[in-house]
C-alpha positions as CSV (number, residue, x, y, z in Angstrom):
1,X,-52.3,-93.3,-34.3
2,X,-48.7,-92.8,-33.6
3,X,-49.0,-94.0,-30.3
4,X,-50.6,-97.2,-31.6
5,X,-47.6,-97.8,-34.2
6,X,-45.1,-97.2,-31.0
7,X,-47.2,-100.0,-29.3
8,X,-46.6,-102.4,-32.2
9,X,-43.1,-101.6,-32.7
10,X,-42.8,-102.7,-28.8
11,X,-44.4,-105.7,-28.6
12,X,-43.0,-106.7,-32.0
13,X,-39.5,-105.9,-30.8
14,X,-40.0,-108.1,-27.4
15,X,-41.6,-111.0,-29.6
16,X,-38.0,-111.0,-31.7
17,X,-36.3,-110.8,-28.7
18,X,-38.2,-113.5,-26.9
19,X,-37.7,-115.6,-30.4
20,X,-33.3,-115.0,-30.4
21,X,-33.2,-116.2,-26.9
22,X,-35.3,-119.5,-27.4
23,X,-33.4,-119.7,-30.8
24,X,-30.0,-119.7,-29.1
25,X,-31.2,-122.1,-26.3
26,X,-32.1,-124.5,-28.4
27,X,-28.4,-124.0,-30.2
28,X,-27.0,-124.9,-27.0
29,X,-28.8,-127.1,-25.9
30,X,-28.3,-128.8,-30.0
31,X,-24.3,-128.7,-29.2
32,X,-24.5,-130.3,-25.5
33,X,-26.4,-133.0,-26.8
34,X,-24.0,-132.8,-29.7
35,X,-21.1,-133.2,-27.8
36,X,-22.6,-135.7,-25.5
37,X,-23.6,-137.8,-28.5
38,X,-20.0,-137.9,-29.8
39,X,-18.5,-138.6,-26.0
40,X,-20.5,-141.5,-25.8
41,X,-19.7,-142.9,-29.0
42,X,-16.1,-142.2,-28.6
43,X,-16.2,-144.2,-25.0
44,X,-18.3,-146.8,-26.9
45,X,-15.1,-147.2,-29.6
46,X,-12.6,-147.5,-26.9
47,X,-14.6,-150.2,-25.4
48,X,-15.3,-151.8,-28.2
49,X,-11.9,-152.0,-29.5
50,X,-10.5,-153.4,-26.5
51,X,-13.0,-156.2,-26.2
52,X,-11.9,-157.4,-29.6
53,X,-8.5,-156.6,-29.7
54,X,-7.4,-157.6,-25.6
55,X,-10.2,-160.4,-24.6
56,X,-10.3,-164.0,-26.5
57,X,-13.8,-165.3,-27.7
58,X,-15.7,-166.2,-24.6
59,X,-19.7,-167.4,-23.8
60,X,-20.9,-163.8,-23.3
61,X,-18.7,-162.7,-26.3
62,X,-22.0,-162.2,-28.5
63,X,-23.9,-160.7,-25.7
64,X,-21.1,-157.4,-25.1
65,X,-20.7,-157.3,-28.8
66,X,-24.4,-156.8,-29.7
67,X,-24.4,-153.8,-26.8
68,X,-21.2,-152.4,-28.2
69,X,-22.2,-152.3,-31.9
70,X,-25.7,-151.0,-31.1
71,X,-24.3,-147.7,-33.3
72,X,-23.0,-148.5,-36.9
73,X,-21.4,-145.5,-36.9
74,X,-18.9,-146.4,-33.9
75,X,-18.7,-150.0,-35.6
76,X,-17.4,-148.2,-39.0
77,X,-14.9,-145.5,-36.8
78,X,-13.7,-148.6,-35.1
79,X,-12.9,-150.5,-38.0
80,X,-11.2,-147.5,-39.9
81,X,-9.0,-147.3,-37.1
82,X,-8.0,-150.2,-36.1
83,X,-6.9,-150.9,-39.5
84,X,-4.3,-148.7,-38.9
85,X,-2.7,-150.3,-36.3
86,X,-3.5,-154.1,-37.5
87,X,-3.1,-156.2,-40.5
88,X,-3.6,-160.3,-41.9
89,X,-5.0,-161.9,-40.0
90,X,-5.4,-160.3,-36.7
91,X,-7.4,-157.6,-38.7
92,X,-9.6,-160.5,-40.3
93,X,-10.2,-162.4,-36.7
94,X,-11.2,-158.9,-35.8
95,X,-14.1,-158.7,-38.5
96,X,-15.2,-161.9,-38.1
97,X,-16.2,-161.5,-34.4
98,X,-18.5,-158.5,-35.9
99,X,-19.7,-161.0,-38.8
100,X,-22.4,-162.3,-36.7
101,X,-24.3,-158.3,-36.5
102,X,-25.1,-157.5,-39.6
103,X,-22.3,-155.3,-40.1
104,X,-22.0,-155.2,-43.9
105,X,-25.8,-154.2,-44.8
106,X,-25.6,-151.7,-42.0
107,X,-22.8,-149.8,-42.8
108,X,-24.2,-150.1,-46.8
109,X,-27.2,-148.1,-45.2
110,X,-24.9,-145.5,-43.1
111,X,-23.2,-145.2,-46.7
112,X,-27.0,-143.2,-48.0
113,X,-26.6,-141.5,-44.4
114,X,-27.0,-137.7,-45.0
115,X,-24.2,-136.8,-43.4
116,X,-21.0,-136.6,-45.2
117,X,-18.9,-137.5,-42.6
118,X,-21.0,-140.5,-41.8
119,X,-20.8,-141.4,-45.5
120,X,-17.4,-141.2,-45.9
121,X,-16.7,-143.7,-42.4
122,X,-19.2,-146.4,-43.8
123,X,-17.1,-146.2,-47.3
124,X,-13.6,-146.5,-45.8
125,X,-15.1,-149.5,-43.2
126,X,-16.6,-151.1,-46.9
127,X,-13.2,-151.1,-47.9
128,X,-12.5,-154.3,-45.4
129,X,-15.1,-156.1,-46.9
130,X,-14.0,-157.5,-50.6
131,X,-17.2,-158.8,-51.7
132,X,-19.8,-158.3,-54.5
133,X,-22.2,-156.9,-52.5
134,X,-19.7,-154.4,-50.7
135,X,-18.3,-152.9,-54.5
136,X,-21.8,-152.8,-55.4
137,X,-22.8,-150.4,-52.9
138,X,-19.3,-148.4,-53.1
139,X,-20.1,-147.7,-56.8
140,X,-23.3,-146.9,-56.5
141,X,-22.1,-144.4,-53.9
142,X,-19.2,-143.3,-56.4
143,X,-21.2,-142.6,-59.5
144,X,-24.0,-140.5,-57.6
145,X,-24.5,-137.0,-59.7
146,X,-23.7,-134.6,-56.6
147,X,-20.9,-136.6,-54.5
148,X,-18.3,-134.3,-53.8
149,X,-14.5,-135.1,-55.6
150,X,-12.4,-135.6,-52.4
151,X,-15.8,-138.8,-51.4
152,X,-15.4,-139.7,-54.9
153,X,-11.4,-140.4,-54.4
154,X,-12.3,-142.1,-50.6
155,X,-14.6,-144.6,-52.3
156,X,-12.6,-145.1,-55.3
157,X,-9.8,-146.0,-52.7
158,X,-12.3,-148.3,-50.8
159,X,-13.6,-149.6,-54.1
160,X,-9.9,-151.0,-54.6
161,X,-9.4,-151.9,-51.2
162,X,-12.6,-154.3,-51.5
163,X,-10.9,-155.7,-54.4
164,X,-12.3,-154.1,-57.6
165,X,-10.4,-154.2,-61.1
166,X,-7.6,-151.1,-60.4
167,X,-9.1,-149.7,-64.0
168,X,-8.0,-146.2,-63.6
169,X,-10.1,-145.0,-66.7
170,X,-13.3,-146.4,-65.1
171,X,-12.8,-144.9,-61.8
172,X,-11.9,-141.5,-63.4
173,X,-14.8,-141.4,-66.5
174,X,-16.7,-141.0,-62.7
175,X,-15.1,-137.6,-61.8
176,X,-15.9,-135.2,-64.6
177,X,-12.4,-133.8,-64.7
178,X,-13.1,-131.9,-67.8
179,X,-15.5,-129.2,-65.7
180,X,-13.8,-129.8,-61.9
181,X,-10.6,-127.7,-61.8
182,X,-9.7,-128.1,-58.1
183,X,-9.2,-132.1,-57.9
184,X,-5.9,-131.5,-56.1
185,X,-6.9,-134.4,-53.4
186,X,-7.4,-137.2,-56.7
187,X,-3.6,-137.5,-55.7
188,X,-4.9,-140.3,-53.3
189,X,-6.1,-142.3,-56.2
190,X,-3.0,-142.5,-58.1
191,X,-1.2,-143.2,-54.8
192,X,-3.7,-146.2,-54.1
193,X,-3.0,-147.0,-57.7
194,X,0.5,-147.4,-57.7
195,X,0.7,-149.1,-54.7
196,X,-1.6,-151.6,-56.9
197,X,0.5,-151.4,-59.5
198,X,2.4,-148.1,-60.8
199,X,2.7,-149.3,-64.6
200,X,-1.5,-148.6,-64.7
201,X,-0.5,-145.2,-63.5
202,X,2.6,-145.2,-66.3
203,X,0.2,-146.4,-69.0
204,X,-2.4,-143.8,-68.3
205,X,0.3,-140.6,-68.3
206,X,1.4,-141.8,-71.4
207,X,-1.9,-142.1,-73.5
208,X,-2.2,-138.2,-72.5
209,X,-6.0,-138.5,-72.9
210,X,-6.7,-135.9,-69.7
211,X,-6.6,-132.9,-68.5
212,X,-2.8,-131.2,-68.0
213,X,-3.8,-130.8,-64.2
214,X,-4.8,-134.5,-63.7
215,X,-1.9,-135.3,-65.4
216,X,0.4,-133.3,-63.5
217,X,-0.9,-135.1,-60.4
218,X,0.3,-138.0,-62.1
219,X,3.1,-137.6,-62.7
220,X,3.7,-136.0,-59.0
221,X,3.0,-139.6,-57.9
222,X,4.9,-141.3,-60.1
223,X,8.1,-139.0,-59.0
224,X,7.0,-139.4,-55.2
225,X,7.4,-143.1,-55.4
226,X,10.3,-142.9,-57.4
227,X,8.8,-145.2,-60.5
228,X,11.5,-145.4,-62.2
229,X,10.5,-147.0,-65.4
230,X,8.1,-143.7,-65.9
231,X,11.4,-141.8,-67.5
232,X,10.3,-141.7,-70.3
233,X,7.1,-140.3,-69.8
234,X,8.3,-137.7,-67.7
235,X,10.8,-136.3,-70.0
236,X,8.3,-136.1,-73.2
237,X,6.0,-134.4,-70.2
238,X,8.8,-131.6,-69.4
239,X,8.9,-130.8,-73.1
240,X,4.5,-130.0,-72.9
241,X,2.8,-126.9,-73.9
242,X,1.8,-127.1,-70.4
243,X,3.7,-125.0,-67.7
244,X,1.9,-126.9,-64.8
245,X,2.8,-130.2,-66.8
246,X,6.9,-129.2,-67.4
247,X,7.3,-128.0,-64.3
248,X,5.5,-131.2,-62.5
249,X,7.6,-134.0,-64.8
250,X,10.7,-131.9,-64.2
251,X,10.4,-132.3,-60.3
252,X,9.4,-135.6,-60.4
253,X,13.0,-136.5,-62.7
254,X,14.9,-135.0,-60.1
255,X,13.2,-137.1,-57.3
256,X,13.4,-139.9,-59.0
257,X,17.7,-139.4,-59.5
258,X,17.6,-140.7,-62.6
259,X,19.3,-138.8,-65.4
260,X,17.9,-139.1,-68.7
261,X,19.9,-140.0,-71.8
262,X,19.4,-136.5,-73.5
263,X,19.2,-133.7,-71.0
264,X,18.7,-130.8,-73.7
265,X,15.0,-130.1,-72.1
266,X,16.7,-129.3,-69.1
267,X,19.0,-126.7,-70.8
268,X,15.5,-125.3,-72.3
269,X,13.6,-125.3,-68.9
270,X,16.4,-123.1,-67.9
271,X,14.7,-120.1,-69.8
272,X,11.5,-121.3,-69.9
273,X,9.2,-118.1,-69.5
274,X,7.0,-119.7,-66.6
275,X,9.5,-118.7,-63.5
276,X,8.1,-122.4,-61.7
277,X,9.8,-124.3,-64.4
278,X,12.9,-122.6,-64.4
279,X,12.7,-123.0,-61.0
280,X,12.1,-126.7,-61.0
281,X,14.8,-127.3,-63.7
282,X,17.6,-125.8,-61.3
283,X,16.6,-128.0,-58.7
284,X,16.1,-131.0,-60.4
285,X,20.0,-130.2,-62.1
286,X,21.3,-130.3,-58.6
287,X,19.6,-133.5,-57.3
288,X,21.2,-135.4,-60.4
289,X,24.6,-133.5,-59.9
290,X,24.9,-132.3,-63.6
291,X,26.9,-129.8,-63.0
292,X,28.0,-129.6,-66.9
293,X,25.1,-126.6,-66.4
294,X,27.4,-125.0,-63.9
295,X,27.3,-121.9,-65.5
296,X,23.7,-121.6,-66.7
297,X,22.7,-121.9,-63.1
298,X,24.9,-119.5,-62.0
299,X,22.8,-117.3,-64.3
300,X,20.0,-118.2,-62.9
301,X,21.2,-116.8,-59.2
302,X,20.4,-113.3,-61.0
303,X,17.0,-114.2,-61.6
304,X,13.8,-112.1,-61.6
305,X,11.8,-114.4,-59.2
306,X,13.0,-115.5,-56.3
307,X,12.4,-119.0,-55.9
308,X,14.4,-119.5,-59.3
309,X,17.5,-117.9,-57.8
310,X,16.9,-119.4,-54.3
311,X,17.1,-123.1,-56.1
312,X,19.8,-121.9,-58.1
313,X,22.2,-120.7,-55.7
314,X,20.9,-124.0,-53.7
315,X,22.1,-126.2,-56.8
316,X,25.2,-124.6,-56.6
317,X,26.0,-125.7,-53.0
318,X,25.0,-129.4,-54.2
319,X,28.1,-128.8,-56.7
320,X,30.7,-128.8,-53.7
321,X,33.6,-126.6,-53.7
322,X,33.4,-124.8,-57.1
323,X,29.7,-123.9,-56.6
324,X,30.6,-123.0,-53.3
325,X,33.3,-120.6,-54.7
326,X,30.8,-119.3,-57.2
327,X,28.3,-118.1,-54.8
328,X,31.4,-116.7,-52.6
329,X,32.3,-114.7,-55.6
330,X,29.0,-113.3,-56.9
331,X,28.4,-112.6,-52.8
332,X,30.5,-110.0,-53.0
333,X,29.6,-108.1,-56.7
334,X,28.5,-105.1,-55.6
335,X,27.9,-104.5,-59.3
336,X,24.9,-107.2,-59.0
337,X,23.0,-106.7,-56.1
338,X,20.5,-109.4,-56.5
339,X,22.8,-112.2,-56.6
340,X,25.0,-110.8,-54.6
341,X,22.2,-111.0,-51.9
342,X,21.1,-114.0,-52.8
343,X,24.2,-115.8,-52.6
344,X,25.2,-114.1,-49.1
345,X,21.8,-115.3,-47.8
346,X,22.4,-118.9,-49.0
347,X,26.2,-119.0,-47.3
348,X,24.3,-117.7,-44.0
349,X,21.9,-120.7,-44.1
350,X,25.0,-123.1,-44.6
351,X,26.9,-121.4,-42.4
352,X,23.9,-122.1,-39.4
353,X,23.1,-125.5,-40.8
């Protein structure tokens, strides 16, 4: 009996082994064709690109395009990119030589592909096509139950690319920001907004009707593109219950150089108990050059965390020669060794700069 249970245990271990090595074949064998697949639709790109881009119409110009665009998904990769490097009417010259191979309802088809890569290419090619049609299939795409936030903010961008209404609040009722905490990459939505126009962006900060974290992207954007005219927004915004929110409106005033009529909230940030606004607020004091806080950023150069003094001490360079005899002087106060490091480590930068 026991030999008869060491039989099985054999052949059962040579029938796994037998079934690994045929299982990691056909891996292989799966990644060569893989890689083969994606070489020849890579040399199929390059090819296809320069027939449009370096050779005029011709009589066999419909004949080499219908070989070339055999695979939508090398049509939509071609399109994406070239788009990059062309514009007006070169780029619309180029589309209408594919107009003839039913580009449009093919890449609406690659947009139900099954792979998420493929997906996002046939949204982003859509993008060049402003039609009915086109937006249709982008927001059917957009409002699907399981699509992924960073595909939702692609085919919102390619919705507004095709030319759809730039209604923020319609493209974001479709992202469910109440219960998706990690939408950091929506940023690209409010950047393709306010490249639209940034007062929809403006408008929507200041109704305050989402989260603090969408917000905060917000107003990010708004401070990255220096909007100006969002000021006011971003000062009520540094004033928030929110520490994600102050510290984010904060920043973006000190990008934007503009210095608001009442600066008390920067005085406050100064102790705020979240050590990212504090640190925020002595930055943004030395981008504007206020330096009637001179000596509540020198306090701060003794700070507990250390991006709050680095900024600080940073400030205090912006401030020319009296900062730069302030960090000198707390350098060498042995009886405060933090600042005293900090501020010898901020001379040795300047020093090497």
């Amino acid at each position: 009996m026991f030999q008869a249970e060491l039989t099985l245990l054999w052949y059962g271990s040579i029938v796994m082994a037998l079934f690994s090595i045929v299982f990691m074949l056909a891996l292989i064998l799966s990644r060569i064709a893989n890689n083969r697949s994606t070489l020849e639709r890579e040399e199929r790109r390059k090819q296809l690109v320069e027939h449009l881009l370096l050779r005029k119409r011709s009589e066999d110009d419909a004949s080499v395009l219908a070989d070339l665009t055999r695979s939508i998904v090398v049509v939509a990769q071609t399109i994406v990119e070239t788009s990059t490097m062309v514009r007006g009417a070169a780029m619309t010259e180029f589309l209408d030589r594919l107009a003839g191979f039913d580009i449009k309802r093919r890449l609406i088809k690659l947009l139900n592909s099954s792979n998420p890569r493929f997906r996002v290419l046939a949204a982003e090619a859509l993008g060049h096509f402003p039609d009915e049609q086109a937006r249709g299939a982008l927001w059917n795409a957009l409002s699907r139950p399981k699509t992924m936030t960073g595909h939702r903010v692609i085919f919102s961008q390619a919705l507004l690319s095709a030319g759809e209404d730039p209604d923020l609040g319609k493209l974001l009722d479709q992202f469910g920001l109440e219960q998706d905490k990690t939408s950091t990459d929506m940023a690209g939505l409010f950047e393709a907004i306010v490249r639209i126009d940034p007062h929809i962006l403006i408008d929507r900060a200041e109704i305050a009707c989402d989260p603090p974290y969408v917000r905060a992207m917000m107003l990010k954007t708004l401070g990255n593109f220096a909007i100006t005219d969002s000021i006011d927004v971003l000062v009520r915004d540094a004033q928030h219950s929110s520490s994600q929110l102050r510290a984010t409106a904060i920043d973006a005033i000190g990008l934007l150089g503009v210095t608001p009529d009442d600066t008390s909230f920067l005085e406050t940030a100064l102790e705020d108990p979240a050590a990212e606004v504090r640190a925020e607020a002595a930055e943004a004091i030395g981008l504007l050059d206020l330096q009637e806080f001179t000596q509540a950023i020198t306090k701060l150069v003794s700070d507990n965390d250390w991006d709050v003094r680095f900024r600080a001490s940073k400030t205090l360079l912006i401030f020319g020669h009296n900062g730069h005899q302030i960090l000198q002087r707390l350098s060498d106060d042995e009886t405060n060794p933090i600042a005293a490091r900090t501020a010898a480590l901020t001379l040795d930068e300047e020093a090497f700069a």
